[in-house]
C-alpha positions in Angstrom: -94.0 1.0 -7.6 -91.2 3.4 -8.7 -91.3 4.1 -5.0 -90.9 0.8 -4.0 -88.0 0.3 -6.5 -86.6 3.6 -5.4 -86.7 2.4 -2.1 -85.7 -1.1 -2.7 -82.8 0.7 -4.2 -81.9 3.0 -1.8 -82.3 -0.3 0.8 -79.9 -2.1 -1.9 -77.2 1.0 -2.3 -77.5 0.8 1.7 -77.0 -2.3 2.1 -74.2 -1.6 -0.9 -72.8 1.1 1.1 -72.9 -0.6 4.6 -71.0 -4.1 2.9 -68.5 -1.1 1.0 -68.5 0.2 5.1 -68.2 -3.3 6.4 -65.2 -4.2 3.7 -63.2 -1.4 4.0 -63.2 -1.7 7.6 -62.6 -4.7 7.3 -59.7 -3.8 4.6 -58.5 -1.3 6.7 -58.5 -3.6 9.8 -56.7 -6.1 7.8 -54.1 -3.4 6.9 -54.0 -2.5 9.8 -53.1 -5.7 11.2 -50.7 -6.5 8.1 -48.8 -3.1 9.1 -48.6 -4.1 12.9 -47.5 -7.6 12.0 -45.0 -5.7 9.5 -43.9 -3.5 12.1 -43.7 -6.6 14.7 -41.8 -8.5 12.5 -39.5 -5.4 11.4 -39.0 -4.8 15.0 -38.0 -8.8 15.3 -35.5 -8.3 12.8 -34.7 -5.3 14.1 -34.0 -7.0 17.1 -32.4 -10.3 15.7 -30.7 -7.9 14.1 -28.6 -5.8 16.8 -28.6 -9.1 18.6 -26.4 -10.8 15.9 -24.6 -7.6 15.9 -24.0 -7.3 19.5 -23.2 -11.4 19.4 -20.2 -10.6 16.3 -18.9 -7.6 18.5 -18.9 -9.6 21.4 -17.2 -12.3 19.0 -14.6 -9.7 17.3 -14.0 -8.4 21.1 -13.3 -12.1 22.1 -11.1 -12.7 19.3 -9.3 -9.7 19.7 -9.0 -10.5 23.4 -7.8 -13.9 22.0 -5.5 -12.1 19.7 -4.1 -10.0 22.6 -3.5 -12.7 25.1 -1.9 -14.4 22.3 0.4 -11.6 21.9 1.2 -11.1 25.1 1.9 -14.6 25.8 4.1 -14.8 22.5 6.0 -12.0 23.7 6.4 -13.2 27.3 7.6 -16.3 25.9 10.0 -14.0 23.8 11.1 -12.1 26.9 11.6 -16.1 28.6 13.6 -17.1 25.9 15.7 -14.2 25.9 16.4 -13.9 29.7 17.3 -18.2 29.6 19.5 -17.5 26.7 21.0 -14.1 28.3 21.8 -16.5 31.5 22.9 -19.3 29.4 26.1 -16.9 27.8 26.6 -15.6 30.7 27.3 -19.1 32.4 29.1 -20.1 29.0 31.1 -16.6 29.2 31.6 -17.3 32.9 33.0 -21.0 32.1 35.2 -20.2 29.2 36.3 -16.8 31.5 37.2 -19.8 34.2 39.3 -22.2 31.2 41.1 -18.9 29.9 42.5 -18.8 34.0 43.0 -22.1 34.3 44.8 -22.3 31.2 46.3 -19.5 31.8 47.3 -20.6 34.9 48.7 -23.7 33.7 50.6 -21.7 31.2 52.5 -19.7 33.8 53.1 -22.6 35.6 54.4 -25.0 32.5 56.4 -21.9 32.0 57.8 -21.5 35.2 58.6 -25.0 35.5 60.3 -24.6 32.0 62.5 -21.7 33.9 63.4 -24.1 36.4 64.3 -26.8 34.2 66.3 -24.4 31.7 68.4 -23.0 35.2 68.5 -26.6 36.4 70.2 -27.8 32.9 72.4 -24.2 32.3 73.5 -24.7 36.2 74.1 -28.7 35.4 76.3 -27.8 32.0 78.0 -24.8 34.2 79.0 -27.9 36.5 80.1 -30.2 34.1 82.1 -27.6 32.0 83.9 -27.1 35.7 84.3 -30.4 36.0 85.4 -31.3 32.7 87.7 -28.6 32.8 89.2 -29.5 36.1 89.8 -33.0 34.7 91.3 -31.7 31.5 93.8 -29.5 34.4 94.8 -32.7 35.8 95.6 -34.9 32.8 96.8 -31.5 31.3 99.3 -31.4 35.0 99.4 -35.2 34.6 100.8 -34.8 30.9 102.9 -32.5 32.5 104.6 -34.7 35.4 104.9 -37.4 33.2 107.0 -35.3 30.3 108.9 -33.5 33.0 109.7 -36.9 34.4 110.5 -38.6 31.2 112.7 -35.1 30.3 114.3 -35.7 34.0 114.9 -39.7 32.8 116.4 -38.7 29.4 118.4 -35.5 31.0 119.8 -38.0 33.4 120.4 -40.4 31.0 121.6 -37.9 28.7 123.9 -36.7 32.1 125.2 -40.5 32.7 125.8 -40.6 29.1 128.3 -37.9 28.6 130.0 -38.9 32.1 130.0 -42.2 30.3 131.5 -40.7 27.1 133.2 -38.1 29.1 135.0 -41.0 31.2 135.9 -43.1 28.0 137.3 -40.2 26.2 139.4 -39.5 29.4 141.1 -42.2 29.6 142.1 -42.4 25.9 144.0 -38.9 26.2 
């Protein structure tokens, strides 16, 4: 009987030992498969990881590409601007070169014509100071003839006078 028990226990511890066997396999197998679905899924992660990473570089590269074409547009709107506004004061510096001539010109010529007129008028005030001067000769020579004829009336009167007085004093003596 102790035998039996003995052996029933050894059959029980064996049985015992096979189910500790059979669990920790089993354990282990279940580790096993909780590290490789660990690893799986760190390796998913891993992998969503440097995907998102690679998708915000690609996004950062885009934007700085964005940035850059933004830039470069800004600045060739920049360089635009300038080279219309260059061209605009050039025309403007071109026109107002053209008004200065033109007024310029105009000046020269008002001027000129303002010679012309002052010539004109000190030639016109020569000729009327001769004529006025020749005028004043005559009436001055008119003047003259007249008083020299009104002296020759009174020296012949004066003349017929004293023959007058001359005669009547003659006669007396």
């Amino acid at each position: 009987m102790v035998r039996a028990q003995t052996e029933e226990l050894r059959r029980i511890q064996k049985h015992a030992d096979d189910e500790r066997d059979k669990l920790q396999k089993e354990v282990e197998k279940e580790r096993e498969t909780v590290q490789k679905e660990r690893e799986q899924e760190k390796n998913k992660f891993e992998k969503d990881r440097n995907r998102l990473l690679r998708e915000r570089e690609e996004e950062r590269e885009e934007v700085e590409g964005i940035k850059e074409r933004l830039r470069r547009e800004k600045d060739e709107e920049v360089d635009r601007q300038r080279k219309e506004l260059e061209v605009e004061r050039v025309r403007v510096r071109s026109q107002l070169d053209k008004n200065i001539e033109q007024v310029e010109a105009e000046r020269v010529n008002v001027q000129q014509k303002l010679e012309e007129e002052k010539k004109r008028l000190v030639e016109k005030a020569e000729e009327d100071r001769k004529r006025l001067k020749e005028q004043v000769r005559k009436a001055i020579e008119e003047v003259m003839r007249r008083h020299a004829a009104e002296l020759h009336s009174v020296q012949e009167a004066l003349s017929s006078e004293r023959k007058t007085n001359q005669e009547v004093s003659v006669p007396h003596s």
